[in-house]
KEKE-3310 file (N, C-alpha, C; in steps of 0.2 Angstrom, whole numbers, plus 5000, padded with zeros to 4 digits):
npx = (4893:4889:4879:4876:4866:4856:4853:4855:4843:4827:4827:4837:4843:4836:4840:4850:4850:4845:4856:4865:4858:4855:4869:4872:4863:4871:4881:4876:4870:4881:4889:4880:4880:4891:4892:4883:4889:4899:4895:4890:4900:4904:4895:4895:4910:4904:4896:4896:4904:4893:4894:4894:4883:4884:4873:4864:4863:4849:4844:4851:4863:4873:4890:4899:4915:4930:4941:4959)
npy = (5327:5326:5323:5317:5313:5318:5334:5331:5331:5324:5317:5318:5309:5296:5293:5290:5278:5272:5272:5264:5251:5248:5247:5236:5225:5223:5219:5206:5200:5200:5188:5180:5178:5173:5162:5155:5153:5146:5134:5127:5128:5116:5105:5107:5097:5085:5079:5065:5051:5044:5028:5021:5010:4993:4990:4973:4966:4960:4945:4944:4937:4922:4919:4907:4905:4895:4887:4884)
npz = (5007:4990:4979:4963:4955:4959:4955:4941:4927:4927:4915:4909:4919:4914:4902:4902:4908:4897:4888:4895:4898:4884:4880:4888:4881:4870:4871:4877:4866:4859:4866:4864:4851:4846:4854:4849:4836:4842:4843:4831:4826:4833:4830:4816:4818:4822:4816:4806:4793:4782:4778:4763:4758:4744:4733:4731:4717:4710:4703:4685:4674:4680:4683:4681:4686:4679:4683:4677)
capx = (4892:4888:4875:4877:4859:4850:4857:4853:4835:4824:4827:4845:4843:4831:4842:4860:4849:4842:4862:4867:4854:4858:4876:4872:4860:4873:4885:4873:4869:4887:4889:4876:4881:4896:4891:4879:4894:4904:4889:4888:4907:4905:4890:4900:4915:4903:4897:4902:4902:4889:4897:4888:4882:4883:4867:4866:4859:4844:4845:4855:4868:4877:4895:4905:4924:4932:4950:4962)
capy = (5322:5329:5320:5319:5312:5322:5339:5329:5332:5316:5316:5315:5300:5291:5293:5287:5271:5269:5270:5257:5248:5248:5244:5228:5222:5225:5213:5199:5197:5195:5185:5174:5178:5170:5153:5153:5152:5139:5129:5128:5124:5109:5105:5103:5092:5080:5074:5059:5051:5039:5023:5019:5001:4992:4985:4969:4965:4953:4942:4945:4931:4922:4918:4903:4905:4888:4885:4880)
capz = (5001:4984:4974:4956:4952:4963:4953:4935:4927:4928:4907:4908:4921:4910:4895:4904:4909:4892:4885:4901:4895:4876:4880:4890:4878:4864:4875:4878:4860:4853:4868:4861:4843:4850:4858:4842:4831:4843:4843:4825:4823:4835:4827:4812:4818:4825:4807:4802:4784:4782:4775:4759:4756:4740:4734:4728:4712:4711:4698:4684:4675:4685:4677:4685:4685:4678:4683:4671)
cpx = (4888:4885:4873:4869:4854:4849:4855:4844:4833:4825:4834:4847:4842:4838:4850:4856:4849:4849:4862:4864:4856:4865:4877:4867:4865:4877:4882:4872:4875:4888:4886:4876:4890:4899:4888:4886:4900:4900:4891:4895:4910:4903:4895:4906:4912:4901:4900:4900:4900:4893:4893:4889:4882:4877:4867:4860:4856:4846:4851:4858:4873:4884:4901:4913:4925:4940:4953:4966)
cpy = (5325:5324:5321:5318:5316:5332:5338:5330:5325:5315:5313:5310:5296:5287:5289:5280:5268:5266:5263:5253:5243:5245:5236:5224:5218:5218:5207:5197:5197:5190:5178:5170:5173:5161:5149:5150:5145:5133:5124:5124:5116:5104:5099:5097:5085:5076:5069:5055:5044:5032:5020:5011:4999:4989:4980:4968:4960:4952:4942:4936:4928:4919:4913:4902:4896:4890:4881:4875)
cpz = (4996:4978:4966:4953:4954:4957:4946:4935:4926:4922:4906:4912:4917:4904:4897:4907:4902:4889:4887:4896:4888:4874:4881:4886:4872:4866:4877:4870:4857:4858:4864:4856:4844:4851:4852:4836:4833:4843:4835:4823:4827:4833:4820:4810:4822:4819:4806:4797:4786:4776:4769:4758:4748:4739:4729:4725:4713:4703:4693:4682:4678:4682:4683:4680:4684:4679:4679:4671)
residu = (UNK:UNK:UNK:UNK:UNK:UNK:UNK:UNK:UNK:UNK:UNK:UNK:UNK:UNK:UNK:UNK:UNK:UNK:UNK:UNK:UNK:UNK:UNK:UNK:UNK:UNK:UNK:UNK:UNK:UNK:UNK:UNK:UNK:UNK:UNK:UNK:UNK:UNK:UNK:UNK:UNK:UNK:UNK:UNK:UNK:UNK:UNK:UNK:UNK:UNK:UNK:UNK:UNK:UNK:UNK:UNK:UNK:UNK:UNK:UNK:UNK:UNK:UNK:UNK:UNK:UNK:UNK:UNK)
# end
Protein backbone atom coordinates (compact mmCIF):
# COMPACT_ATOMS: atom_id res chain seq x y z
CA UNK A 1 0.00 0.00 0.00
CA UNK A 2 1.48 3.11 -1.37
CA UNK A 3 0.90 6.40 0.53
CA UNK A 4 0.53 9.50 -1.50
CA UNK A 5 0.62 11.93 1.53
CA UNK A 6 3.15 10.41 3.38
CA UNK A 7 5.74 11.04 0.33
CA UNK A 8 4.26 14.96 -0.08
CA UNK A 9 6.10 17.70 1.97
CA UNK A 10 3.94 19.12 4.88
CA UNK A 11 3.80 22.48 2.56
CA UNK A 12 2.20 20.78 -0.28
CA UNK A 13 -0.36 19.33 2.12
CA UNK A 14 -1.27 22.45 3.73
CA UNK A 15 -1.65 24.14 0.40
CA UNK A 16 -4.13 21.25 -1.30
CA UNK A 17 -6.15 21.83 2.07
CA UNK A 18 -6.12 25.45 1.67
CA UNK A 19 -7.34 25.02 -2.35
CA UNK A 20 -10.14 22.21 -0.90
CA UNK A 21 -10.79 24.80 1.24
CA UNK A 22 -11.21 27.87 -1.09
CA UNK A 23 -13.26 25.67 -3.31
CA UNK A 24 -15.86 24.91 -0.73
CA UNK A 25 -16.12 28.28 0.52
CA UNK A 26 -16.57 29.45 -3.11
CA UNK A 27 -19.54 26.94 -3.31
CA UNK A 28 -21.25 27.94 -0.14
CA UNK A 29 -21.36 31.55 -1.04
CA UNK A 30 -23.00 31.36 -4.48
CA UNK A 31 -25.06 28.85 -2.72
CA UNK A 32 -26.24 31.49 -0.46
CA UNK A 33 -25.82 34.23 -3.27
CA UNK A 34 -28.44 32.05 -4.56
CA UNK A 35 -31.13 31.59 -2.03
CA UNK A 36 -30.29 35.35 -1.45
CA UNK A 37 -31.56 36.06 -4.85
CA UNK A 38 -34.80 33.66 -4.58
CA UNK A 39 -35.49 35.24 -1.33
CA UNK A 40 -35.66 38.54 -2.90
CA UNK A 41 -37.77 37.39 -5.82
CA UNK A 42 -40.44 35.96 -3.44
CA UNK A 43 -39.99 38.79 -1.51
CA UNK A 44 -41.13 40.67 -4.37
CA UNK A 45 -44.17 38.77 -5.58
CA UNK A 46 -45.62 39.03 -2.16
CA UNK A 47 -46.29 42.86 -2.39
CA UNK A 48 -49.43 43.89 -2.75
CA UNK A 49 -50.82 47.35 -3.79
CA UNK A 50 -52.06 49.32 -1.11
CA UNK A 51 -55.69 50.35 -1.99
CA UNK A 52 -55.62 54.03 -1.73
CA UNK A 53 -58.55 55.85 0.07
CA UNK A 54 -60.38 58.83 -0.96
CA UNK A 55 -60.31 61.53 1.60
CA UNK A 56 -63.29 63.31 2.27
CA UNK A 57 -63.56 66.77 2.18
CA UNK A 58 -64.58 68.65 5.35
CA UNK A 59 -66.80 71.36 4.68
CA UNK A 60 -66.93 72.91 1.52
CA UNK A 61 -70.45 73.77 -0.45
CA UNK A 62 -72.82 71.57 -0.34
CA UNK A 63 -74.91 71.61 -3.86
CA UNK A 64 -78.50 69.81 -3.83
CA UNK A 65 -79.39 68.22 -7.16
CA UNK A 66 -83.15 69.27 -7.94
CA UNK A 67 -85.12 67.10 -10.33
CA UNK A 68 -86.85 68.31 -12.92
Amino acid sequence: YFDIFKHHTNKQTKQTKQKKQKKQQKKKNKKRQKKKKQKKKKKKKKKKKKKKRKKKKKGGKKTIKKRI
